[in-house]
C-alpha positions as a Markdown table, in Angstrom:
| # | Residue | x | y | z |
|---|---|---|---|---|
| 1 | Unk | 18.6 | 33.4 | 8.6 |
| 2 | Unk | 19.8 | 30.2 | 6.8 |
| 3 | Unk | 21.0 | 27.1 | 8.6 |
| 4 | Unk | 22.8 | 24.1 | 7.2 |
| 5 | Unk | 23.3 | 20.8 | 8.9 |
| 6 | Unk | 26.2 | 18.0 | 7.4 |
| 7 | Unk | 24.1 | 15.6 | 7.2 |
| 8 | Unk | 26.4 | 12.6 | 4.9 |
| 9 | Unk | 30.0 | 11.7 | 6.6 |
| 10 | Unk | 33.1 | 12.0 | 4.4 |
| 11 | Unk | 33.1 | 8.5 | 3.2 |
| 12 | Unk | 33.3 | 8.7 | -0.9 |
| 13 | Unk | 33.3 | 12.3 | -1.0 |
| 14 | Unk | 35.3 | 13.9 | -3.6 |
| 15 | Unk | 37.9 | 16.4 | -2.1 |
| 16 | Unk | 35.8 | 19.5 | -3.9 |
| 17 | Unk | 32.8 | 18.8 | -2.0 |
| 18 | Unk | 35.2 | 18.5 | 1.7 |
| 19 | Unk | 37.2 | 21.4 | 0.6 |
| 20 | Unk | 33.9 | 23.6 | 0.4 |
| 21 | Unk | 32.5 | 21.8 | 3.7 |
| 22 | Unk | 35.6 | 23.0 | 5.3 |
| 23 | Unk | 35.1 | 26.1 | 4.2 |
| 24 | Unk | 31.8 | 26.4 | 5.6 |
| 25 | Unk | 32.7 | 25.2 | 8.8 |
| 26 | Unk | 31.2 | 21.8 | 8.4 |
| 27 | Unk | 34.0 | 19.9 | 9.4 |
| 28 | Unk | 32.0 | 16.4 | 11.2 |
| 29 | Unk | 28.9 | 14.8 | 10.2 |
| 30 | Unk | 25.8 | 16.8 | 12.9 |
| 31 | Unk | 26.9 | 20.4 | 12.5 |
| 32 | Unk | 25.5 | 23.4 | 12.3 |
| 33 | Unk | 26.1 | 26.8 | 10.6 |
| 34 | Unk | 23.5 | 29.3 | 11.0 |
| 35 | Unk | 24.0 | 32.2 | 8.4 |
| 36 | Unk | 22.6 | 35.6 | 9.4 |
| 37 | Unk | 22.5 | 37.4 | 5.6 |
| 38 | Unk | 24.6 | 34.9 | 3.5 |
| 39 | Unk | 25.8 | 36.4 | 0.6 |
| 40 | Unk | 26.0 | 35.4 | -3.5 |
| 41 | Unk | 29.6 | 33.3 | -2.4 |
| 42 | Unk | 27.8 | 31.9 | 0.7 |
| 43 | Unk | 25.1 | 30.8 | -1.2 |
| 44 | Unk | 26.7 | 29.2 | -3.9 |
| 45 | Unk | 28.7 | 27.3 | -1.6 |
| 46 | Unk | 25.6 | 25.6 | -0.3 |
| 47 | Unk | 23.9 | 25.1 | -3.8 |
| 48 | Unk | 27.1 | 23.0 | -4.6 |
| 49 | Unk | 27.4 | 20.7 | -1.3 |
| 50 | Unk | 23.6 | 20.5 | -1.1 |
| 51 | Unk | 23.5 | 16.9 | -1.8 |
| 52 | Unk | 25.5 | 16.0 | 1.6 |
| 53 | Unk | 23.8 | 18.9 | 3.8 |
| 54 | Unk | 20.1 | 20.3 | 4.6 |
| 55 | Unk | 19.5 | 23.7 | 4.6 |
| 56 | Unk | 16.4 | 26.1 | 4.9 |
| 57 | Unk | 15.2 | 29.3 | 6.6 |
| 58 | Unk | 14.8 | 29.0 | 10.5 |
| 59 | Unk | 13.3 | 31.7 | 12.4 |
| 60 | Unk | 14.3 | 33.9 | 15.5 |
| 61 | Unk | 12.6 | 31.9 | 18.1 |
| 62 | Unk | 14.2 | 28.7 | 16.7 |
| 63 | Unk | 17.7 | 30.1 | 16.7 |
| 64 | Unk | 17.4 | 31.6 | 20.2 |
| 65 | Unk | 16.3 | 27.4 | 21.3 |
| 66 | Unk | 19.8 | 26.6 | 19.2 |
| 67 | Unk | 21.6 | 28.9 | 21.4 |
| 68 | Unk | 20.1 | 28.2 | 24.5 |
| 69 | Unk | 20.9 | 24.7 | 24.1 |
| 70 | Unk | 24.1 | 24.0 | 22.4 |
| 71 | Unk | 25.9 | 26.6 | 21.9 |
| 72 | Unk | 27.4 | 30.3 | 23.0 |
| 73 | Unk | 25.3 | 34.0 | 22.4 |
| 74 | Unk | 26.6 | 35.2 | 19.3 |
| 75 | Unk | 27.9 | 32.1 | 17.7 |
| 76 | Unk | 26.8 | 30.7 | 14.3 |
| 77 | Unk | 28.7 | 27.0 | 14.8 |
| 78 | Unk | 26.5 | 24.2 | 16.9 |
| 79 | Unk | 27.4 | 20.9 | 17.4 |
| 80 | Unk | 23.9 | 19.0 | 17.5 |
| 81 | Unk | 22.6 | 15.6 | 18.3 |
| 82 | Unk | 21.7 | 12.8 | 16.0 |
| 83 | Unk | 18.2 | 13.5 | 15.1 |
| 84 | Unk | 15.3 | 11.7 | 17.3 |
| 85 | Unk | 13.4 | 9.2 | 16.0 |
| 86 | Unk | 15.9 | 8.8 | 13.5 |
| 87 | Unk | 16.6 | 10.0 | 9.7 |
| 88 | Unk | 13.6 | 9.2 | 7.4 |
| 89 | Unk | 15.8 | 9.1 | 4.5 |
| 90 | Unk | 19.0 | 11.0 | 3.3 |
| 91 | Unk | 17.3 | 11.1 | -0.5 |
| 92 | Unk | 16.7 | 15.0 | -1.7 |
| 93 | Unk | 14.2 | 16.6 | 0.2 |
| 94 | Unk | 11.5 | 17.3 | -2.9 |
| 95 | Unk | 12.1 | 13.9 | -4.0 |
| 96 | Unk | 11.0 | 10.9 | -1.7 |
| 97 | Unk | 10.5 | 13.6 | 1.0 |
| 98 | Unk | 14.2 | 12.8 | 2.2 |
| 99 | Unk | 16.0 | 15.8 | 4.6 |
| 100 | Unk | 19.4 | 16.4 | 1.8 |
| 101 | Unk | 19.0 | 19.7 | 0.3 |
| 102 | Unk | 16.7 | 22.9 | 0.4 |
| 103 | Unk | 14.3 | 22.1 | 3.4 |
| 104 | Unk | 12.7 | 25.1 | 3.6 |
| 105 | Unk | 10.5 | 26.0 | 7.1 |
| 106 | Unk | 11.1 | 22.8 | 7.6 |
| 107 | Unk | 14.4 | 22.7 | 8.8 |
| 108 | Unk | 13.2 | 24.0 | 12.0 |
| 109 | Unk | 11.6 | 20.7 | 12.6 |
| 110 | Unk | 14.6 | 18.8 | 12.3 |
| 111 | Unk | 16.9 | 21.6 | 13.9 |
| 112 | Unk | 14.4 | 21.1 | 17.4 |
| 113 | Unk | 14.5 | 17.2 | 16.7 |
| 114 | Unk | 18.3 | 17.4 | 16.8 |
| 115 | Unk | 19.0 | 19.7 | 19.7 |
């Protein structure tokens, strides 16, 4: 399962980049889409907003705590909470170990931080 969080608001965002947030679903800034199997489309969706969302593999136990928390059983859209203890930096996550972009495992850090 892959789960993407807006992270960035829609403040100087080109209308591309909102068009293909809308179409994901990620309509305000602290959402969350969890995608079960996403497919070639689905992916390159996420490769093209990737700089205003993070995304990474989160695993069964973590999405059952998503569910249980915020939202309904078999829904993929969350509303979440501004992370705790803040956002360390909204730079790329391979570069200055910011949270935009592929996250990995990690994500489920920052998922359980948010909830």
């Amino acid at each position: 399962m892959i789960a993407v969080i807006r992270i960035h608001g829609e403040v100087k965002i080109r209308q591309v980049i909102v068009d293909t947030l809308n179409r994901l679903n990620l309509k305000k800034k602290y959402t969350c889409v969890v995608f079960e199997k996403p497919n070639a489309i689905e992916m390159g969706m996420i490769e093209k907003v990737k700089d205003f969302v993070a995304y990474g593999e989160i695993d069964k136990d973590t999405y059952k705590k998503l569910v249980e928390a915020r939202g309904k059983q078999g829904t993929k859209f969350f509303r979440l909470h501004p992370p705790r203890g803040g956002i360390d930096s909204k730079k790329h996550f391979g570069v200055d170990k910011g949270v935009l972009g592929n996250n990995g495992n990690e994500i489920s850090k920052l998922l359980l931080r948010m909830l």
